[in-house]
N, C-alpha and C positions, 0 to 999 in steps of 0.2 A: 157821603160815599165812603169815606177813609175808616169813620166809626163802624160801621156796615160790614169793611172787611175783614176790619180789627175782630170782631165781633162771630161774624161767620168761619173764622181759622179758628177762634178758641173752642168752639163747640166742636171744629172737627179733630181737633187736636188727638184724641183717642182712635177715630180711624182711617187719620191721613194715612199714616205709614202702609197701616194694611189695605188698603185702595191700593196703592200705588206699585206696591209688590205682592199683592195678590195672594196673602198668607192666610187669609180665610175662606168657606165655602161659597161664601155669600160676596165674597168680592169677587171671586172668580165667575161666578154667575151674572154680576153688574157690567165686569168686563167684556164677557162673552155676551151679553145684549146689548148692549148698548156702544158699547166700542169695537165690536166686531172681533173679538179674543186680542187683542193685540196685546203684548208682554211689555209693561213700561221697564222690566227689568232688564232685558236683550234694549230695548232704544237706549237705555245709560248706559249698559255697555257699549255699545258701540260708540255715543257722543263722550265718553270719559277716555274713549281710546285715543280720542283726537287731542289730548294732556300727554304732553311726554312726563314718563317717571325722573326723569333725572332734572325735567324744567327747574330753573334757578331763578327768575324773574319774579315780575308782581303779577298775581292773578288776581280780579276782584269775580267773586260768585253772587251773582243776586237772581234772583231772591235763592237764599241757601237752605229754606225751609226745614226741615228737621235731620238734614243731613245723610237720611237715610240710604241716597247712593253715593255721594259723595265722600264717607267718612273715609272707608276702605281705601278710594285712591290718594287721598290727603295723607291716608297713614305711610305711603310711601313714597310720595312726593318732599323730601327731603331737605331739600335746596329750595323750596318755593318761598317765596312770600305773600302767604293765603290773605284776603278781605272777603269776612264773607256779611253781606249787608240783608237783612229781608225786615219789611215793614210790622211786622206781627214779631211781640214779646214772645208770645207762646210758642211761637216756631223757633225762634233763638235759643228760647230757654232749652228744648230738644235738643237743639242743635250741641249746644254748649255741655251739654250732660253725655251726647256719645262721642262727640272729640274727648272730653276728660276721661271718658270708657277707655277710647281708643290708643292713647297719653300722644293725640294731636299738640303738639305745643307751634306749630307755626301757622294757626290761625287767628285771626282778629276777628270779630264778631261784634259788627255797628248796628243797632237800629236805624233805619232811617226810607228816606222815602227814595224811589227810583227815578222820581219825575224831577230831584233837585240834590242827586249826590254831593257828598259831603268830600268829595275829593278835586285835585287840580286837573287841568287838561292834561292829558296826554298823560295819566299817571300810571299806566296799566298796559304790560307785554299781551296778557290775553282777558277777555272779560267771557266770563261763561253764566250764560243764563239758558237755567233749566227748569221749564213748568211756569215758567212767567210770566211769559205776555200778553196768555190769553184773559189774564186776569189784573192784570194792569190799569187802572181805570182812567187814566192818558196815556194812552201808547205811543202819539205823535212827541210828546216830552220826553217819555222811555227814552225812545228809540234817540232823541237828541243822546240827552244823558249822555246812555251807553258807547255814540258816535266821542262825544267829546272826551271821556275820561280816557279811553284805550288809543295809544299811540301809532302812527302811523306806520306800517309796515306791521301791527301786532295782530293776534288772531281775536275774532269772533265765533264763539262754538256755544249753538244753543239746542234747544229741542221745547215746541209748545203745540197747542193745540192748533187747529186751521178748519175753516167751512170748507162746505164743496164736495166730500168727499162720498158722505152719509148724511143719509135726510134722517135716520135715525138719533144719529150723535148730532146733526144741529140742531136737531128739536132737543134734545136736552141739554146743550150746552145755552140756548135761547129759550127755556120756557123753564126750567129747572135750576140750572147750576149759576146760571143770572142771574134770578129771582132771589137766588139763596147769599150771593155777595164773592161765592168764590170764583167765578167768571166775570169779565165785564166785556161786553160787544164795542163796538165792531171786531170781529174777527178777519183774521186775515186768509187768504184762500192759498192755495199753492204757488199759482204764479202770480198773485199781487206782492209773497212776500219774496218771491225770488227778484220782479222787478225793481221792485226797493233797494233788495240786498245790491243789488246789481250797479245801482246807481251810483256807490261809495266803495265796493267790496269786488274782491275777486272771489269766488265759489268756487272753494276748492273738495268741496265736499255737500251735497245737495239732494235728500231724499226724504219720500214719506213712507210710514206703513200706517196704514188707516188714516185717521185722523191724525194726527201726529207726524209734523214733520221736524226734520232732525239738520245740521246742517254745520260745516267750517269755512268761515271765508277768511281773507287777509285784506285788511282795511287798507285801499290806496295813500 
């Protein structure tokens, strides 16, 4: 499975970015069928608003994939102490090419996997995972992980895909985008992943548009 996704990011490598921000005709046309028009560019705003600019702490971002909305607020984020971890060379390598655009100098950039970080407990004020977990191919480990490394009273701010919403968009994130390596099922639905969050976390911030839900909690 690991080779699989290794493999399915590199080929997308050309037009992840423009998916995601909707900078061609043909992406906007994928979006609006298939995801019911929703702008993944308005959901980063809004989940990157939940990062205060002046934050001074550790922040670990995974999967940081090509940086594409993330660069902008890192470039002002000053005081942070950025980790940004994603499983895929090819997406790093992006990544590492527009921080150096940007003259990000307070990011670290780990390869490594989300199911067995390479960091100590409680090593991290906020952990942000953006576009991740729908494609995580152990989510139950993810989500350990994620639980273990960010410390207690620290934020959780992510935004990924979820079932339930659109019989359109599960059919394709279950017969297409699985098939291809960049999705891995089970998928989470709206209130399966709120009663999870719920069970460790306060939700201080809690919503979807379409498929896609977004969300900030503070870890008990």
């Amino acid at each position: 499975m690991s080779d699989k996704i290794q493999e399915s990011y590199r080929q997308s490598r050309n037009i992840y970015d423009d998916v995601l921000t909707r900078s061609t005709w043909w992406c906007r046309l994928y979006m609006d069928i298939f995801w019911g028009g929703i702008d993944d560019n308005e959901i980063a705003r809004k989940v990157l608003s939940y990062l205060p600019d002046d934050f001074s702490g550790k922040l670990l971002d995974v999967p940081v994939g090509t940086g594409v909305f993330t660069a902008a607020k890192y470039a002002v984020m000053l005081g942070a102490d950025i980790t940004c971890l994603d499983y895929s060379v090819d997406m790093l390598d992006q990544a590492r090419e527009r921080f150096r655009k940007e003259e990000i100098r307070n990011c670290r950039l780990v390869q490594g996997d989300v199911g067995a970080l390479p960091f100590d407990d409680a090593s991290f004020d906020i952990v942000l995972t953006m576009n991740g977990f729908h494609a995580f191919p152990d989510k139950e480990k993810a989500y350990l992980e994620v639980d273990r490394v960010l410390k207690a009273g620290g934020t959780l701010v992510g935004c990924f895909c979820i079932r339930g919403e659109s019989s359109r968009t599960d059919w394709l994130m279950t017969r297409i985008l699985s098939r291809k390596g960049w999705f891995t099922p089970p998928f989470e639905t709206f209130e399966s992943l709120k009663s999870r969050l719920e069970r460790g976390y306060r939700l201080d911030e809690y919503h979807k548009e379409g498929s896609i839900v977004y969300f900030m909690a503070t870890k008990r």
